[in-house]
N, C-alpha and C positions, 0 to 999 in steps of 0.2 A: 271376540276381538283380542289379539293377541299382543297389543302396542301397550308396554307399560313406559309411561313418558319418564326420564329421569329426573326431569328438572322440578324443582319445585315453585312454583306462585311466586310469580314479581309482582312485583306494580309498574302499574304501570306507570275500471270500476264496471257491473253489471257493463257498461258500453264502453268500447274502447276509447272513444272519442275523449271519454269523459277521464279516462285513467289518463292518457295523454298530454291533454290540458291541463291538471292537475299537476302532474310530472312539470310540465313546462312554463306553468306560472308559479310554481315554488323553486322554480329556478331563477326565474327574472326575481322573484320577490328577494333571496338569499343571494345573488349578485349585485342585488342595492340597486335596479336598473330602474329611476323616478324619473320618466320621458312627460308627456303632457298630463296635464289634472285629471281628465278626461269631466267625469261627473261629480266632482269634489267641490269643497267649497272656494271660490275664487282668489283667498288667499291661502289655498292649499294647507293652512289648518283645518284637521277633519276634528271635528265634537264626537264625542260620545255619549252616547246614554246608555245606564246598566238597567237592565228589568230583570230584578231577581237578585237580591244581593248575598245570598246563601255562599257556601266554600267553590261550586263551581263558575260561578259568575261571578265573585273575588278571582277568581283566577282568570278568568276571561278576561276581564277588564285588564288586570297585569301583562298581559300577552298582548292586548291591542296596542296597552302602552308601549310596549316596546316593539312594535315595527317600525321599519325606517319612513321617515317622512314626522313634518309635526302633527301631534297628537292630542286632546286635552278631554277629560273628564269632564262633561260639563252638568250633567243630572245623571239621580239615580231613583229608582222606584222598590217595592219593598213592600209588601203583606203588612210585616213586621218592621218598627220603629229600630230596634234593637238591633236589627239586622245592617240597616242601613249604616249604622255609628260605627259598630266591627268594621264592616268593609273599608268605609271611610279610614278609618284608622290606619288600616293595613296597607291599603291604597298609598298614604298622604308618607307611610314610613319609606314605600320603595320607592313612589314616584312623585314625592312631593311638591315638584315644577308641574307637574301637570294635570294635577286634580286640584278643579278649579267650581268647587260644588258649593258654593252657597245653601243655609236652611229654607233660604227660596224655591230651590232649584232640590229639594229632597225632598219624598213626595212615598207616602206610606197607604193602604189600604188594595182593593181591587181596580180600584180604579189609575191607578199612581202610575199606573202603565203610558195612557193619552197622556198625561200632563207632564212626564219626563220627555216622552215623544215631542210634543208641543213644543218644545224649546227649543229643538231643532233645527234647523233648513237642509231644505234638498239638498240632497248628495253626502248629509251627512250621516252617521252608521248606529244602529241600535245593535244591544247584544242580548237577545233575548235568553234567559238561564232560569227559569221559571218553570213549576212542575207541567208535566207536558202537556196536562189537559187543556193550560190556557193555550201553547202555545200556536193553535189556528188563530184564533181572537187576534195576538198580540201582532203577528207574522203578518194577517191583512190589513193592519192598523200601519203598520210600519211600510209595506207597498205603497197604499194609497199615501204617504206624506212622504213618500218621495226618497226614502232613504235605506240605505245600502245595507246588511243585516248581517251577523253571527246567529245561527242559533243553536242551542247546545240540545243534544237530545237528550230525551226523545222528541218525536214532532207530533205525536197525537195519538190517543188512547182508541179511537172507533173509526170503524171506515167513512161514516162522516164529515170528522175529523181531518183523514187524508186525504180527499176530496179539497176540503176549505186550503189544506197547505198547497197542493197539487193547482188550483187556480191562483194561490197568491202568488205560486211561483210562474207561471204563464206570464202574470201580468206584470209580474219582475223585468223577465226577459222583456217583455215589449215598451216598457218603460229604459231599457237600459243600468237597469240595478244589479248590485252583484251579492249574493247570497252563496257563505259558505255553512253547513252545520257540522254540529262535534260530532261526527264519526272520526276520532281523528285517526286510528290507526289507517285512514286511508290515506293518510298525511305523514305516517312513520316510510321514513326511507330504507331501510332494513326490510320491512315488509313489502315494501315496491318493489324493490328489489327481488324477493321470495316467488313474490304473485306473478311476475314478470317471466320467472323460470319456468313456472308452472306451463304460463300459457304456452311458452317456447316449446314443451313436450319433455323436461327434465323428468319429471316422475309420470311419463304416459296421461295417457286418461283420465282422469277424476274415475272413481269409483266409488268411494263411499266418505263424505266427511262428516265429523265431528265437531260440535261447539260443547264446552263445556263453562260451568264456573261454579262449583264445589267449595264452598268456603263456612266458615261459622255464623251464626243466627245475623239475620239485617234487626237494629237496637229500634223499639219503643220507646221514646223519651216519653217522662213522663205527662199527664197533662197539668199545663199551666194553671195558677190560678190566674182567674180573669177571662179567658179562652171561650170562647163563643165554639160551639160544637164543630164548625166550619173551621174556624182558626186549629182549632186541635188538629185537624184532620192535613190542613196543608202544611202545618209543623211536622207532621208526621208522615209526607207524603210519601214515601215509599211502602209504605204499608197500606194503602188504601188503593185498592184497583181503578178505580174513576177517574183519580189523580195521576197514578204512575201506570198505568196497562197491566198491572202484575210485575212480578219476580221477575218472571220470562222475557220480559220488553225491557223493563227497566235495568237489568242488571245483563242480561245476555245478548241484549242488542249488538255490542260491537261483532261479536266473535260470529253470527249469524250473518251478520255483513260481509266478515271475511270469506267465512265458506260460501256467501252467494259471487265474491266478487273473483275466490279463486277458480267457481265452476261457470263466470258469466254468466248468470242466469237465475230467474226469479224459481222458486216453486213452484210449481200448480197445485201442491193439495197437501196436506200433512192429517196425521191422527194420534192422540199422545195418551196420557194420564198425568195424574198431579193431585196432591192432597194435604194436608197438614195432619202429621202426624204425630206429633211432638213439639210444635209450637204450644204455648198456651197466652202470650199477650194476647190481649183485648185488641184485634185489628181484623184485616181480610187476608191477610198473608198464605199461599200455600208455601210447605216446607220445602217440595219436593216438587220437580217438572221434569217431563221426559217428554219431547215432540218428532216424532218422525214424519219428514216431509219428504215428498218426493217430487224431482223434475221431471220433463216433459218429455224426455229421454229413457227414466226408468230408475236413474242414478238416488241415491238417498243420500240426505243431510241429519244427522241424530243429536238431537241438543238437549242437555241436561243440565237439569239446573238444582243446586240443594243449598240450604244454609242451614247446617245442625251441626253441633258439637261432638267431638269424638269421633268422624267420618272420614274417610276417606278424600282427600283436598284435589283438585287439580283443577288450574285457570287458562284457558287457551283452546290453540284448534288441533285436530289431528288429520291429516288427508292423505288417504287411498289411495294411487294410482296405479298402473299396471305396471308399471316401474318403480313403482320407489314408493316414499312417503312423506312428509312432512309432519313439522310440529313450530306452530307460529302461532299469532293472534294476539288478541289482547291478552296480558298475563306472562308472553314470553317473549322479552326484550331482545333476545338472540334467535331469528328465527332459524332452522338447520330442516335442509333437505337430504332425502338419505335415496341410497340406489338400491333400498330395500325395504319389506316392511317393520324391520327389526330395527328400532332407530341404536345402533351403535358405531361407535365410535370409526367404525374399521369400513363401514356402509354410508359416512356422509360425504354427500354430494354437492354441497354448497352449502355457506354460508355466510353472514356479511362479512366485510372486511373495513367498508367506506367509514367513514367520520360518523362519528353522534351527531343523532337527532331528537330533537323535543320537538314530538308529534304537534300538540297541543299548540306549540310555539308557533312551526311550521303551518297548522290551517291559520293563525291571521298573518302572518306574512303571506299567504296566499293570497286573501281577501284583499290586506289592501294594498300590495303591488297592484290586485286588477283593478282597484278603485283608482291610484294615482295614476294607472298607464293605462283606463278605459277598456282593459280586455274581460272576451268574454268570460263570466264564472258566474255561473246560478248551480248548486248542487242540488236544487230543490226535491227535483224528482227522484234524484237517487236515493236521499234520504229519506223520503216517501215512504217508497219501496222496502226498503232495509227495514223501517218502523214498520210496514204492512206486514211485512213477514212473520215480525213479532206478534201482531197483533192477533196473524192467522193462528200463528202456534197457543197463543190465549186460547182462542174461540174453542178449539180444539182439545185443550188439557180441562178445561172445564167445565165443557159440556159432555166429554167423552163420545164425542161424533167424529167423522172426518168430513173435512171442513174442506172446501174448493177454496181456491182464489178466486176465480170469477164469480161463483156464489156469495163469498164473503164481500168481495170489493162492490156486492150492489145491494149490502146491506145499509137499510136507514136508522137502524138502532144507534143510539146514544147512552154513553154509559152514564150521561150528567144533563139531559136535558135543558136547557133555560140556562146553561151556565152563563152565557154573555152577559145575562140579566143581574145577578148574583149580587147581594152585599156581604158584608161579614155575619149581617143576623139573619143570612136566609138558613134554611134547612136542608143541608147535603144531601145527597141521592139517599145514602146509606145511614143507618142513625141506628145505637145501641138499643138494646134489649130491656129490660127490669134488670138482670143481670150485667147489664155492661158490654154484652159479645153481642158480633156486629153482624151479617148477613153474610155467610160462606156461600161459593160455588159450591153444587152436589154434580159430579159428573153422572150423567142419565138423566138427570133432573133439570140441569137448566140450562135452557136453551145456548147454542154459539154465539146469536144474535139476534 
């Protein structure tokens, strides 16, 4: 590969139908266009409920508050007591008219999910931000009572898993409920813009893309005292496969979104490696991911994933075409098309121009423009999808097989079995050693699924 990107790490559909609508209800939502209630509540104040009150569903909830129409914070739920007080706080400093949470109305353990729910009435909206293993459980809890959803990804660790999201969102739609999730760079306008050229024929063909996210070690907090083996594990969910899918899902989801939504289309198979090289906390973590997938075309997607010190960094996508190439994604705030593979200066072909966008901000202005003006928006299946691909590329880096999509999407393996069931004193899938070290993938050795 010949593409060395200049930029360095910022911070930061599959169907046409679906890029369209999106485009076109984040137009209504950022033109203020508030016509009938549609399925809202009858005096057009919507309630909120937060499940997960961790840094990104503090942010969730900040962003619901501020779409147009009235708004209020009315429950929140939370593993963690601790959690809940932060949020609250944070909340009460930016939108202090509208968090409206009573210690009645806050609601701590596994179960604090239904009883923030419960408070409810149809048509109003839950923002699910909770590590992703619950999120099937929380996703068909929220259909069945009638109410409108966020959910941030990821959407589920096993195929399973995306199954249980893939019917809660069916019966979304047939309820009339509107479902956006956090992929949000499919919500950055910059990149719509990018994706948009793409499909136009700006850099030809797809030929071979890239996902990357190259960055230093994801942190072990240490464990609590007090901490039930379980509680440790969802404080620490990004380290624990069960809870987060892996590295691979949890950290490179978006930018394997982008490259599925620049080339339309899902994979049919991928085959990778992955290992922990140089890590030494006490978790599941591999250091190191490399997935090579391929579509149904012949075309390849290559996603790499590393957290180690001293490395080599890059965050974002790189795309092939027979014309040109690209460098966008999550990671690169400025995306730039080039009329060669050599991304310089003297070879770009586009780039944005339009006004700033806050991705993030932009999917719930989506959501609830289509909640106050009744239009269609279920993202379910596409984020499915996006999550499946992660999932496949797991199966794959850690058992060192290559892995179908149709093989995989009809597996019944669970990475957490009985989770619905679950208190804080049950006993997690995975549970330490004499030594403290916790159950690693052996790629040859253990199975995809």
């Amino acid at each position: 590969m010949n593409a060395n990107p200049p930029d360095r790490p910022a911070r930061s559909s599959r169907r046409a139908f679906l890029q369209t609508s999106s485009t076109a209800l984040a137009g209504a939502a950022l033109s203020g266009v508030l016509a009938r209630p549609g399925y809202a509540a009858e005096n057009n104040t919507l309630k909120l409920a937060l499940v997960g009150c961790g840094g990104r569903g503090s942010g969730a909830a900040a962003q619901a508050l501020s779409t147009r129409g009235p708004t209020r914070l009315w429950a929140v739920a939370d593993v963690f007591a601790h959690r809940v007080q932060t949020c609250l706080a944070g909340l009460k400093s930016s939108h202090a008219a509208q968090v409206d949470v009573p210690p009645e109305r806050q609601f701590t353990g596994l179960e604090g999910f239904r009883q923030a729910m419960d408070t409810l009435g149809k048509g109003d909206v839950v923002l699910l931000a909770t590590p992703p293993a619950f999120r099937p459980r929380h996703l068909e809890y929220a259909v069945q009572k009638g109410l409108h959803v966020f959910m941030e990804k990821s959407f589920a660790v096993d195929a399973p898993g995306i199954h249980r999201v893939l019917r809660a969102g069916a019966e979304a739609t047939a309820k009339g409920l509107k479902i956006v999730g956090g992929l949000m760079s499919r919500h950055y306008r910059p990149l719509e813009e990018a994706i948009q050229k793409i499909h136009d024929g700006l850099i030809g063909d797809l030929v071979t893309c890239w996902a990357y996210r190259m960055h230093g070690p994801v942190a072990l907090n240490p464990r609590a005292a007090g901490l039930t083996e379980l509680a440790h594990q969802i404080a620490n969910y990004s380290c624990f496969t069960w809870l987060n899918g892996s590295f691979l899902e949890d950290w490179l989801i978006h930018n394997l979104d982008v490259c599925c939504w620049a080339k339309n289309a899902w994979p049919v198979s991928v085959q990778g490696m992955g290992g922990r090289q140089v890590r030494q906390e006490p978790d599941q973590l591999f250091d190191h991911y490399t997935a090579e997938y391929s579509f149904a075309d012949g075309t390849r997607l290559l996603a790499q994933g590393r957290h180690m010190t001293n490395c080599w960094d890059f965050f974002g996508n790189l795309l092939h075409g027979t014309r040109g190439s690209g460098i966008l994604g999550e990671g690169q705030p400025r995306p730039r098309l080039y009329r060669d593979w050599r991304p310089a200066a003297e070879n770009l072909a586009w780039s944005y121009t339009g006004p700033a966008c806050d991705p993030y901000q932009a999917e719930h202005d989506l959501l609830f423009s289509a909640i106050r003006n009744d239009l269609p928006c279920n993202e379910t299946e596409r984020c499915a999808k996006a999550c499946f691909t992660a999932i496949l590329g797991r199966m794959a880096c850690e058992s060192g097989k290559r892995v179908t999509w149709d093989e995989a999407f009809a597996s019944t393996t669970e990475l957490a079995p009985g989770l619905d069931h679950y208190t804080l004193d049950s006993t997690p899938p995975v549970v330490p050693d004499a030594a403290g070290r916790y159950p690693l993938a052996l790629p040859g050795q253990t199975p995809p699924f």
